[in-house]
Steps between C-alpha positions, in 0.01 A plus 500: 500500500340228265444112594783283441416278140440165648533358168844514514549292768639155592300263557561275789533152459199257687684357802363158341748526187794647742444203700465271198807636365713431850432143526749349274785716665365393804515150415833512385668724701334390827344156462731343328814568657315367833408215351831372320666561838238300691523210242904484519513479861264285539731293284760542673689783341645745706409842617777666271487341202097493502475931562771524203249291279208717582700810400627294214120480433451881526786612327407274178149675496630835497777383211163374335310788532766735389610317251149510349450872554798582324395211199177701489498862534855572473640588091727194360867647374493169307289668231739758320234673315350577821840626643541706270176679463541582868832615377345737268273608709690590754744683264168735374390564841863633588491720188162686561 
């Protein structure tokens, strides 16, 4: 039986980058959360309404991020030409 073709594998990520890239959901999905409820108690806000700020917090980053993901890699239906070509395309692809 021949050798597996490594050449066609994945290559793994350094743990540096993977690490690099968890920071800022770290610090936004962990730290920050912490600290807003920290900062709101300590001025006198209570329990309740501080924890429903934090999530406030969290919910509004994943609105944010979503909302950009869509903006960026998703197609617009606001262009018609586009719409349509998909149209077309999708009509051919049906026929064959």
């Amino acid at each position: 039986m021949p050798e597996s073709d490594h050449s066609q594998e994945l290559e793994q990520p350094a743990a540096r980058s993977v690490i690099r890239s968890l920071v800022p959901i770290l610090v936004i999905n962990g730290v920050l959360p912490i600290i807003l409820y920290q900062v709101l108690t300590g001025h006198g806000v209570a329990e309740v309404p501080a924890l429903v700020a934090g999530s406030v917090l969290l919910v509004a980053s994943r609105l944010l991020f979503y909302g950009l993901f869509a903006a960026t890699f998703m197609p617009t239906m606001t262009d018609g030409r586009r719409a349509q070509r998909t149209a077309v395309a999708l009509q051919n692809a049906g026929r064959s």
